[in-house]
GULUM-683157 format. One record per residue: residue in three letters; x, z, y of N, C-alpha, C in turn. Coordinates in pm, whole numbers, plus 50000, padded with zeros to 5 digits. Atoms other than C-alpha are relative to their C-alpha. Last residue first. Layout:
REM GULUM-683157
ALAXZYXZYXZY
...
***
This chain:
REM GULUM-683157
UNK499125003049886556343405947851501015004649970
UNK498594991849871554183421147626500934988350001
UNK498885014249954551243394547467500975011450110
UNK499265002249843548463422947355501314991949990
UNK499544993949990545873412647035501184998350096
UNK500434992149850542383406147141501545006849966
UNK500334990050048542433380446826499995015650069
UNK501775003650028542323350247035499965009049887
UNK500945014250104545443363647171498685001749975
UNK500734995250111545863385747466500354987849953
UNK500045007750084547723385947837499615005549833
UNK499275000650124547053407548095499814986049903
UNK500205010250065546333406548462500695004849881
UNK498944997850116546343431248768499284989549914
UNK498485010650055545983420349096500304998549861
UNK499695009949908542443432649192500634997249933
UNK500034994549851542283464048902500454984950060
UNK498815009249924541583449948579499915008150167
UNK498994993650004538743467148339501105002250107
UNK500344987649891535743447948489501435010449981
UNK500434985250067537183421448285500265010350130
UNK500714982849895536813387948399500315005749917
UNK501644995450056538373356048072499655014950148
UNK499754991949868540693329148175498485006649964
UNK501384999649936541663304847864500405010950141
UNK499264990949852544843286447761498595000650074
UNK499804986350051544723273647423499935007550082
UNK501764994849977543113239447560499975017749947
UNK500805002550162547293233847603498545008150032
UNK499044989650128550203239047881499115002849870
UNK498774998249994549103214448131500945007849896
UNK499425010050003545433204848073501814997950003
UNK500605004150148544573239248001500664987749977
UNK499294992350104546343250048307500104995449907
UNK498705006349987544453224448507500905006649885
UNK499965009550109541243234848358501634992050002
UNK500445001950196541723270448420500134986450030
UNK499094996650019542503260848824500105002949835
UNK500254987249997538993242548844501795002249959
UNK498654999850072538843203648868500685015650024
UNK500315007850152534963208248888501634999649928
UNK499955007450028535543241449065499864989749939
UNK500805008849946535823274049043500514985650027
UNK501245006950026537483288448758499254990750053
UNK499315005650113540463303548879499444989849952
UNK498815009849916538583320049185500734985449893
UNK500505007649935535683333848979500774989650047
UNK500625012650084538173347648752499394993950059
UNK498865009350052540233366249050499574986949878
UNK499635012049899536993378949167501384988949982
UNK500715011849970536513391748808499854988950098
UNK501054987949945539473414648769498924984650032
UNK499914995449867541763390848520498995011150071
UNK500924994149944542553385748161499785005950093
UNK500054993349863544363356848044498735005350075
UNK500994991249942543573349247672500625000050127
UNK499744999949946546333323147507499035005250086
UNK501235002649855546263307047236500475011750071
UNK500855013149975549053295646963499155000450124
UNK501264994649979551553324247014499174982150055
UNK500715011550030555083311846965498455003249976
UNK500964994750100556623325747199499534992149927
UNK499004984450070559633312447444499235008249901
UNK498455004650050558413279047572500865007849952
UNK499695014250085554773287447579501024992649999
UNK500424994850130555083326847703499574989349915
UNK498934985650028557363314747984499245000149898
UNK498805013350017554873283348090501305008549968
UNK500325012950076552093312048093500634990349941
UNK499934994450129553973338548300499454992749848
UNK498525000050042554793312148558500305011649908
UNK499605012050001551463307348634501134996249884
UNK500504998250110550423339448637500424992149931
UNK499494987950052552423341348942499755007249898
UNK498905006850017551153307049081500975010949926
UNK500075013350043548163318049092500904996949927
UNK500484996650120548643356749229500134985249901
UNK498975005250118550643339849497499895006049878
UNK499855016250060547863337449704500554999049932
UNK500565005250078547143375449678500024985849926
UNK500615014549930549693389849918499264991449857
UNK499075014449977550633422849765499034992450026
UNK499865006250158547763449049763501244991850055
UNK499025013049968546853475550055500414995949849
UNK498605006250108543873499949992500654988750042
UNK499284991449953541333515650212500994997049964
UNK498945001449908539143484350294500975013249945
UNK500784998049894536183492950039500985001250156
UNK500034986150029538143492149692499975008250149
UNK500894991550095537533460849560499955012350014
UNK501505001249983538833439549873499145010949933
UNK500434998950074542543451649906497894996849998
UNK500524984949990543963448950255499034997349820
UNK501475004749914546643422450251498875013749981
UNK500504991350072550773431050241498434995150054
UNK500305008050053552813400950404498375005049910
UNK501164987550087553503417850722499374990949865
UNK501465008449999556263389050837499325008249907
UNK500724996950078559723398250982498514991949988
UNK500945006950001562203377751126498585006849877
UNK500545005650096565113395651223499195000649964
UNK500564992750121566013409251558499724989149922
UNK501394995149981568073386551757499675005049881
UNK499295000549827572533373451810498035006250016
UNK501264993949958573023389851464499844995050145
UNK500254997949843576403368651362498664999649997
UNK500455010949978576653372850969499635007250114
UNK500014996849855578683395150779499284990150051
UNK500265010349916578423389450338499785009150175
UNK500224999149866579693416350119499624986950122
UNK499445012149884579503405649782499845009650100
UNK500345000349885579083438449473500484989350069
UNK501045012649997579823432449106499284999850101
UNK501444992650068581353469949040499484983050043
UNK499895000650139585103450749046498535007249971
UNK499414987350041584363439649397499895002849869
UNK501174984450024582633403849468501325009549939
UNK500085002150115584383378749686500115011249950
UNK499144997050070583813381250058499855003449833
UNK500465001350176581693358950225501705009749987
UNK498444999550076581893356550670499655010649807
UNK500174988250111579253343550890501174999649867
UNK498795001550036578963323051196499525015549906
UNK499244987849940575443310351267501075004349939
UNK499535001949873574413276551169500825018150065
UNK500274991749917573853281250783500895001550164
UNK501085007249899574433249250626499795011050076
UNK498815013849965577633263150457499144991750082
UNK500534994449875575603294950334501024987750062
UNK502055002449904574473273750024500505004650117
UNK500355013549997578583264049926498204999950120
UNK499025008649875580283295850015499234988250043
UNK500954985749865577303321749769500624985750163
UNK500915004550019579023286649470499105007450156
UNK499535011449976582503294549532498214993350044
UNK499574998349880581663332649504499934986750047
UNK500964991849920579573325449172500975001650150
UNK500995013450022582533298749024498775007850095
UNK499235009049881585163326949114498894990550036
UNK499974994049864583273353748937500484990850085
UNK501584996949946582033332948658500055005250103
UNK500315014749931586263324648630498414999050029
UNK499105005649871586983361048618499784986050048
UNK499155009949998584713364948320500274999750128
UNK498414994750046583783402248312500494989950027
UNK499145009550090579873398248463501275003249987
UNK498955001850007577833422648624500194991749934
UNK500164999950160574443410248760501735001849930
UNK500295006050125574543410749154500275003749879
UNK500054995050106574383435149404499774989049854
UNK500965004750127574283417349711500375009549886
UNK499144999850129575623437750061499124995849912
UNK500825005950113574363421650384500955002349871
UNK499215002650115576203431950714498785001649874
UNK499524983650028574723427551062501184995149810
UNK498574999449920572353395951072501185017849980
UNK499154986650047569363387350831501274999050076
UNK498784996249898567363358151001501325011549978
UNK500424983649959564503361450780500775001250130
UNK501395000150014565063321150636499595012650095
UNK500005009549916568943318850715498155005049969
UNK499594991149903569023352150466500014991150145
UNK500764991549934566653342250254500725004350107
UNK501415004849970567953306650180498965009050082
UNK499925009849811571233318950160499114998750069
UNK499534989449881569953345249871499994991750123
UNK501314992049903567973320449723500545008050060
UNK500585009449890571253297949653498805006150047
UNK498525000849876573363331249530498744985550055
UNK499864990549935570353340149286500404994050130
UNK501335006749955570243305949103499635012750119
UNK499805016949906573953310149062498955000550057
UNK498884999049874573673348748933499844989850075
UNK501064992749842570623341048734500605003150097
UNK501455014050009572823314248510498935007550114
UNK499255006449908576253338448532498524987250038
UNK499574994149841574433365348408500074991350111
UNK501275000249941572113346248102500875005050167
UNK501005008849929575453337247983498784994750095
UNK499625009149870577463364848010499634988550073
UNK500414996749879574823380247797500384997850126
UNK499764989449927574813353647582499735009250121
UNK498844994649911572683326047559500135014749961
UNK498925008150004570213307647308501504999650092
UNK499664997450155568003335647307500964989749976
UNK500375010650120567313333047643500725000249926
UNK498595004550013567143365247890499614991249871
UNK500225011750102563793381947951501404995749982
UNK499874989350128563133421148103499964983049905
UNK500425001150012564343408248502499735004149830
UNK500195016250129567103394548554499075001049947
UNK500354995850164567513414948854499704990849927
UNK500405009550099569523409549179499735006749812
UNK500324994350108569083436349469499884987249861
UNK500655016050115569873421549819500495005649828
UNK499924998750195570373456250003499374987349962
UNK500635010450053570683446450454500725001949865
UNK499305015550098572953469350670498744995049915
UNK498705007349956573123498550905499984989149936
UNK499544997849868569663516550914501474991550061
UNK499934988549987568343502050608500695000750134
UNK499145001749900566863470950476500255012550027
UNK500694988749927565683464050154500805000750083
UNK499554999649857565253429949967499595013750051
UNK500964988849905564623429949578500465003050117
UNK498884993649930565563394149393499155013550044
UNK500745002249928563933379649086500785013550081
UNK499564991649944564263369548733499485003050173
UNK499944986450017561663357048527500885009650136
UNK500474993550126562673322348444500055019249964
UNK500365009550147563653316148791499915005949869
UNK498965006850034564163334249141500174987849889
UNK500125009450166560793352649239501154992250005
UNK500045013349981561413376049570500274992249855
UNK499635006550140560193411349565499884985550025
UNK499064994250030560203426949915500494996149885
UNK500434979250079558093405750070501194999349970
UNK499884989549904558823372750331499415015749940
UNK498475005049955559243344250096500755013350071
UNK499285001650092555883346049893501435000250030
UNK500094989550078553693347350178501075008149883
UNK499894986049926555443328150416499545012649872
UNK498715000249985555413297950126500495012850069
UNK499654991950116551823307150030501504998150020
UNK500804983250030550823303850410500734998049896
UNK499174990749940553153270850416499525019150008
UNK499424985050115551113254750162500895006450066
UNK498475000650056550693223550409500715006249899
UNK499785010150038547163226750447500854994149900
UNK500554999050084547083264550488500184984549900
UNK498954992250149549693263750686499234999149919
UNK498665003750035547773237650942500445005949921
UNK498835002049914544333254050888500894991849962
UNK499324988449996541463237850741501255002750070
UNK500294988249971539773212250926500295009349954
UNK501344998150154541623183350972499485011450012
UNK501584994550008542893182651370499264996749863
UNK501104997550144546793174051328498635006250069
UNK500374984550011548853161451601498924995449873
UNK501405005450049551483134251516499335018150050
UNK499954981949947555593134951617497894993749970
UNK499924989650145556493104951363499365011050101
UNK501015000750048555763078151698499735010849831
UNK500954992949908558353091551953498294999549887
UNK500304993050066561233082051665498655008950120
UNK500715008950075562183049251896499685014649861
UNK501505009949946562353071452209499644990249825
UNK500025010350088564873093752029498514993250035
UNK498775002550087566063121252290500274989249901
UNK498805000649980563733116152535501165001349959
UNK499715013949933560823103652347501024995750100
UNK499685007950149561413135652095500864980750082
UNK499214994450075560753156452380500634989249948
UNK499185007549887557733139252557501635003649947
UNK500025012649988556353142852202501104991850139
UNK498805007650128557353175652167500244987650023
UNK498804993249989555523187852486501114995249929
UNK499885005349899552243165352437501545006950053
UNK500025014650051551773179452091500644992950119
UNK498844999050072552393216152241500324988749967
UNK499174992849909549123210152484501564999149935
UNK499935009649889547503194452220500675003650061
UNK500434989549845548013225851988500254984550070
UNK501614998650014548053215151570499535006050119
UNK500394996849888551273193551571498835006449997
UNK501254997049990553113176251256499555014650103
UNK499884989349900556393159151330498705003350029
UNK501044991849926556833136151059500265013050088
UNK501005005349969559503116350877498665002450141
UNK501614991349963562483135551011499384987850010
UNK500385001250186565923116750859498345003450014
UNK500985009950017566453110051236499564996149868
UNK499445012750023567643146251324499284987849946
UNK500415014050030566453174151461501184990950000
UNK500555005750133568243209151416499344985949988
UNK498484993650118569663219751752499964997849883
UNK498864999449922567353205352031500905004049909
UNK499585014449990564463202451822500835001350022
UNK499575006750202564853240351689499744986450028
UNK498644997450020565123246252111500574998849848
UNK499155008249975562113227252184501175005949972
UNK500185015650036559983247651964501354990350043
UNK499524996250184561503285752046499694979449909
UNK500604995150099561143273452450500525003049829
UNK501445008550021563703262752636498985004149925
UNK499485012650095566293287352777498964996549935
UNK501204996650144564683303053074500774988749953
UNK500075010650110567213303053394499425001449880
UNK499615012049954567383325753727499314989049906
UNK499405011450143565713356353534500184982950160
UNK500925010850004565293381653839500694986749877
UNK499495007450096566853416553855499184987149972
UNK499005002650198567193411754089499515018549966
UNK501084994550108564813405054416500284998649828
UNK500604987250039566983404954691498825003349899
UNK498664985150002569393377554586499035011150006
UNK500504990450067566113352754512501355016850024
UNK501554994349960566733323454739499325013149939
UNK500155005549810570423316954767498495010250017
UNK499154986249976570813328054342499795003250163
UNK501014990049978567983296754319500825013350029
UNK500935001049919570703270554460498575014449981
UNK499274992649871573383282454271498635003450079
UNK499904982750021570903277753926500855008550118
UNK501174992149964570143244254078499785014049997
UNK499854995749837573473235254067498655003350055
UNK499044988349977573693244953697499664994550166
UNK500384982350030570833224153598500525009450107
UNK501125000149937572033189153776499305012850035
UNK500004996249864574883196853577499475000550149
UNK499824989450014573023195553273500875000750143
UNK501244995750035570943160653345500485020850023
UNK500674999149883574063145853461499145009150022
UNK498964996649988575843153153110499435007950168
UNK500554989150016572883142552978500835010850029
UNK501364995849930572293109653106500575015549994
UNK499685000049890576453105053073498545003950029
UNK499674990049946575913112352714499975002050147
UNK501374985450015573003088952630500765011050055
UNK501094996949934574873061752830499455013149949
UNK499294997849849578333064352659498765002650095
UNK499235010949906576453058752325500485007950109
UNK500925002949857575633088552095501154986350073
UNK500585011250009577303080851698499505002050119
UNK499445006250073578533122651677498884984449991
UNK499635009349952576683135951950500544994449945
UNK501215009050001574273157351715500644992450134
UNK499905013150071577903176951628498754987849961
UNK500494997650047578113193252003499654986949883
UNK500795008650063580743185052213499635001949855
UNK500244999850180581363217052353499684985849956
UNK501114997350095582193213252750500245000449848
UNK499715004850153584193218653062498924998549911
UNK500754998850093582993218953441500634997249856
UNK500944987850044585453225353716498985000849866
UNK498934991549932586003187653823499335013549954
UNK500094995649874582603164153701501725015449961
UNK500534980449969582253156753336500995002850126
UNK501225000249914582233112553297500005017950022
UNK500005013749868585683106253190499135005550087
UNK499284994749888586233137652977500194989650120
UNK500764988049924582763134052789501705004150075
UNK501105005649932584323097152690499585009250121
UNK499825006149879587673106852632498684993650054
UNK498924994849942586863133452342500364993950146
UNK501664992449978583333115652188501085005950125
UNK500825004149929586103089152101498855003250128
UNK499585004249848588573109352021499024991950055
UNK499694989049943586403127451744500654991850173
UNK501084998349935585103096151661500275010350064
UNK500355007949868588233083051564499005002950107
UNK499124996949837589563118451407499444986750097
UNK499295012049993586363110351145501335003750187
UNK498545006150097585183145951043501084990950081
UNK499385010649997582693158551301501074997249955
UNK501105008450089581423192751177500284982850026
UNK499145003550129584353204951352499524993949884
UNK500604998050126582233202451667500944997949899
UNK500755003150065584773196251974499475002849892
UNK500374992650175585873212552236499414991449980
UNK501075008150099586843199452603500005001949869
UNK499554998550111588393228152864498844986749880
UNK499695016549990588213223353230500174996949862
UNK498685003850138585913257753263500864982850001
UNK499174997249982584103268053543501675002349922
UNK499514999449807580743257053480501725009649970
UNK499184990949915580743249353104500685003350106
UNK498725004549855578443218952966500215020150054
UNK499934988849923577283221352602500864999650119
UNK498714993549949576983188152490499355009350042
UNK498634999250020574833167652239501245008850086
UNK500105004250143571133183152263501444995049957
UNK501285016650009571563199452587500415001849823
UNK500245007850118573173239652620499134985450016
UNK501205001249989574033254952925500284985649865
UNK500345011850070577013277952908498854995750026
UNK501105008049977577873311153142499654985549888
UNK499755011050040580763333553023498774986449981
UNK499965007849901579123358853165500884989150013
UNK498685006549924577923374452888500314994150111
UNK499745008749878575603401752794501024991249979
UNK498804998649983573813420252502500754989650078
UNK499025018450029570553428352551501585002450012
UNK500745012949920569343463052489500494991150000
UNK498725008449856569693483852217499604990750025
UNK499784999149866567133506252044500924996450071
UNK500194985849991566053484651777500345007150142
UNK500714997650170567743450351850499675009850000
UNK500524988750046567363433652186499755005349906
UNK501294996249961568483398652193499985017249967
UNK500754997150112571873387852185499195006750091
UNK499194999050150573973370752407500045000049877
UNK499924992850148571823367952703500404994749890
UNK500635011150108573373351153014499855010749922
UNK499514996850122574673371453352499204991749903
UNK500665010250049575173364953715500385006549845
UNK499295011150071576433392553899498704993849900
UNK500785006550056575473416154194501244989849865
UNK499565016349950577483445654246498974991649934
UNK500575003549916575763480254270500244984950030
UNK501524999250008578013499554075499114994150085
UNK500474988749960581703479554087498555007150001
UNK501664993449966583393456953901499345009850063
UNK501105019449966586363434753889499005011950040
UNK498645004749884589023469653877499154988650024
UNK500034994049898586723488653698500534999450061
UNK501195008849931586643458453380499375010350153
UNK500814990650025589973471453311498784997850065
UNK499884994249895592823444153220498705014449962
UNK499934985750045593943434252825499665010350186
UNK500594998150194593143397352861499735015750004
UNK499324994050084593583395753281499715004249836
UNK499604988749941591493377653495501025000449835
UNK501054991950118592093339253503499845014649978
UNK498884999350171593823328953806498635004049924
UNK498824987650033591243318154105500585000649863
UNK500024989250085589373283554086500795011850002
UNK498744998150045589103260654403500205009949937
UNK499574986149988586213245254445501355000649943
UNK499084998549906585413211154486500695006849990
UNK498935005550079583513202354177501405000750055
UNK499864989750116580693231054332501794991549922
UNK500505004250122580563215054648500545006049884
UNK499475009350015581643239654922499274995249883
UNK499695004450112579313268654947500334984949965
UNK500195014250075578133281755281501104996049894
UNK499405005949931577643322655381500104981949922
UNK500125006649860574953337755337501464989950030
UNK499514996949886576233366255175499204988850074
UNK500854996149998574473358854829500305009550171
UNK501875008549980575673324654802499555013250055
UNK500485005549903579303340154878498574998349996
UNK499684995649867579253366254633499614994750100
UNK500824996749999578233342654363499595007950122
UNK501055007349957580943324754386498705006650059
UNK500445001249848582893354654422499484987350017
UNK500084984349937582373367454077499794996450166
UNK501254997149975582333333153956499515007250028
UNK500645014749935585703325354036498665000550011
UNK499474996349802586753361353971499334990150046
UNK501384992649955584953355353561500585006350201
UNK500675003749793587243324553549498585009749989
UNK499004998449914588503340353210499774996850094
UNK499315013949997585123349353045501174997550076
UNK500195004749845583393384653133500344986550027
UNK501185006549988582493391552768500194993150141
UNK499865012650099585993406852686498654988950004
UNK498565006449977585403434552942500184983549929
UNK498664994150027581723444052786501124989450086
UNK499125014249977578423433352927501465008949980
UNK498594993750039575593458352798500754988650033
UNK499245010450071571923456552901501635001050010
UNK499235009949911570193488153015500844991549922
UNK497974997550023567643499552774500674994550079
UNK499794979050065563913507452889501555002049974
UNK500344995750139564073464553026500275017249975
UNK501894996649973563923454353473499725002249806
UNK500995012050092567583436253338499105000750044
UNK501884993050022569623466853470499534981550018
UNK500365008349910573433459753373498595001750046
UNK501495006350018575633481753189499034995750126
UNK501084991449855579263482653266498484994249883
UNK501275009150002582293476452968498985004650142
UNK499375011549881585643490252946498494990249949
UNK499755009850102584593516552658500234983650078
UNK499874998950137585883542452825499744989649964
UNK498125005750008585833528353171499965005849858
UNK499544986850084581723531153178501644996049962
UNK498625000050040580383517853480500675008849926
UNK498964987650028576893518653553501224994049925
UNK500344984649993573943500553684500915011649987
UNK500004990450109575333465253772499485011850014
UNK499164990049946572933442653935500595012749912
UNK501064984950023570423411653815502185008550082
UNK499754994549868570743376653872499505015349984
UNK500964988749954569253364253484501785001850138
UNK499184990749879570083336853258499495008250108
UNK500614996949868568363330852956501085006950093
UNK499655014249899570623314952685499575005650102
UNK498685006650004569433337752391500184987950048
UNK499565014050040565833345652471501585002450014
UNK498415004349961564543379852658499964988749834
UNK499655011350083561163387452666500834994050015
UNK499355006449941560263420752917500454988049866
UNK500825008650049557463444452829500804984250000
UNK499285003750127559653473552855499224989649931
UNK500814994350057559043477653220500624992849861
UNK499554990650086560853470253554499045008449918
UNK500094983449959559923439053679500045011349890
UNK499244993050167561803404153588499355014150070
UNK499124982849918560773383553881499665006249900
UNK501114993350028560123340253716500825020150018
UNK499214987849985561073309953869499145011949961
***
């Protein structure tokens, strides 16, 4: 159990439940705010209160009176409140209530509330005071659907409804009933701490699982070779994890001790690096520009100063458009981007490039778990994409401090210098016809290139021809790079 004191140091999670008290009642916008112990008071609107929000209104009541609490499957539910009522007719300043976070704290607003309670497992979401059984739509087959349907309504206790979630699709009757148990087990513990903590709210009742176990819990599945680990402590967490949800997949979870880092290992550094700036690389050249602004999220598509000679211009559009629309998804599930997200893509005239590009933005965000809504592009060649914000988005300082010019200077992220020359090289030998091939860098960058017995130069060389050198010049600032022939004359881009 953990006492929530009042300061803006506070770490709120989507799922955490919290015993806290209202602060204020605002009938305009039929909502109250809630004090949390956070600088902003947390927000629980009318429409957030769930329909058995009376039932749990005076559940709660009682526990915190003292007085005794029939079994929970026992109870006897009041009506539902009212759709269109006034949340100053349930509520008053000073009342206690149970509340869940919604969304996390964005800029200056504070959490956003419900009391429509849920507790999430790996196949079901169980719902105190609901009798209602949902299922994942991600489950096709209607057999399985009924299947999953009369099972979790055999075994779920009076009062409780649930989600069957689509990582129960194929569970036996046993795995659900463990976990069925397992979650209402939860919830009567969460009465039980409301008993012992009433005077000291705002107090988090319930911590939803860690950021680890909760991308097991909602994303694993048994396609996962490996489950690589570089914190004992954490290793020993997953593992017990893994061995309760898929005891015969307990042996893929592995810790790592080689000696460079884990990202480094893996290439995940140059993946963060490269994923999380403002200029994002797309294909032959082109390449997206991400900016964010006070109300919404600019995805900027450029093509960049190349286009292939064997296409039109509708051609080259609709070809960086597509490859666009799947990095977009990618970035926007990747960063977390929530709120509204306008793209700017590449105009095009054909009506059917426009359908095929919209059809195509539908297809990548189609894995994306959070609910989000595509509208097909405007006659200037604008999308609007919406996507449920439930936490800030995922930044990552990518910028590094410049070496050559005594700490004062910031550069783009250097690793992907490499790979970013790279791909000017394999461009200027399938589209030029320039026999050799000078690349001229700032010297630490040649050192780098160079070193080695199987040295970055020789790979090159070996890959795109012995035409392909790497020469220092004091000239070059850090990042910068040109291209020459073996007559010193310049290779524009």
């Amino acid at each position: 159990m953990e006492y929530v004191s009042s300061n803006n140091t506070v770490n709120f999670a989507v799922g955490d439940i919290y015993l806290a008290k209202i602060k204020k009642v605002i009938p305009s916008l039929n909502a109250v705010f809630v004090d949390l112990g956070y600088e902003h008071a947390a927000f629980l609107h009318y429409n957030d209160l769930g329909p058995q929000f009376k039932t749990l209104h005076t559940t709660v009541k009682t526990i915190i009176e003292g007085k005794k609490l029939q079994k929970f499957s026992d109870l006897e539910q009041e009506a539902d409140i009212d759709k269109n009522g006034a949340v100053s007719d349930i509520l008053q300043i000073g009342d206690h209530i149970l509340v869940q976070i919604a969304k996390e704290p964005i800029s200056t607003k504070g959490p956003k509330l419900s009391s429509e309670i849920s507790l999430a497992g790996r196949n079901i979401i169980l719902l105190p005071f609901s009798n209602k059984i949902s299922i994942s739509q991600k489950i096709e087959l209607n057999e399985e659907k009924n299947r999953l349907r009369k099972i979790t309504r055999t075994l779920i206790p009076q009062n409780y409804g649930a989600i069957i979630r689509t990582a129960a699709e194929g569970c036996s009757l046993e795995s659900i009933e463990k976990e069925i148990n397992e979650l209402v087990a939860k919830w009567e513990l969460i009465l039980q701490k409301i008993r012992e903590v009433k005077n000291k709210t705002p107090y988090l009742i319930q911590r939803e699982v860690d950021r680890v176990s909760s991308l097991l819990r909602d994303i694993y599945n048994p396609t996962y070779t490996d489950i690589i680990v570089n914190d004992k402590a954490l290793f020993e967490e997953v593992r017990e994890y893994i061995a309760s949800i898929a005891p015969d997949q307990e042996k893929n979870v592995k810790l790592y001790s080689a000696g460079p880092p884990i990202f480094e290992q893996y290439g995940i550094e140059r993946q963060i690096k490269s994923s999380f700036g403002r200029t994002i690389p797309v294909k032959s050249g082109a390449y997206l520009i991400i900016e964010k602004t006070e109300a919404l999220h600019v995805i900027d598509v450029n093509s960049g100063n190349r286009t292939k000679a064997d296409k039109d211009q509708e051609g080259n559009a609709i070809e960086v458009n597509l490859a666009s629309a799947i990095e977009i998804a990618r970035q926007i599930r990747l960063r977390d981007l929530g709120g509204i997200v306008i793209v700017d893509f590449i105009d095009m005239k054909n009506n059917d490039n426009k359908i095929k590009l919209f059809e195509t933005m539908q297809e990548a965000m189609a894995e994306d778990r959070a609910k989000h809504n595509i509208l097909p592009l405007t006659k200037f060649g604008l999308m609007q994409i919406t996507r449920q914000r439930v936490r800030p988005e995922q930044k990552t300082n990518t910028n590094e401090t410049c070496p050559s010019c005594n700490g004062t200077g910031i550069v783009a992220p250097s690793v992907n210098l490499p790979l970013e020359i790279e791909n000017e090289i394999s461009y200027i030998r399938k589209n030029t016809s320039y026999k050799k091939i000078v690349v001229k860098v700032h010297p630490f960058v040649a050192s780098y290139l160079k070193k080695g017995l199987f040295s970055t130069e020789l790979r090159w060389k070996m890959k795109y021809g012995f035409n392909t050198k790497v020469v220092a010049s004091h000239e070059n600032t850090f990042l910068e790079y040109k291209f020459e022939t073996n007559n010193q004359e310049k290779i524009i881009l």
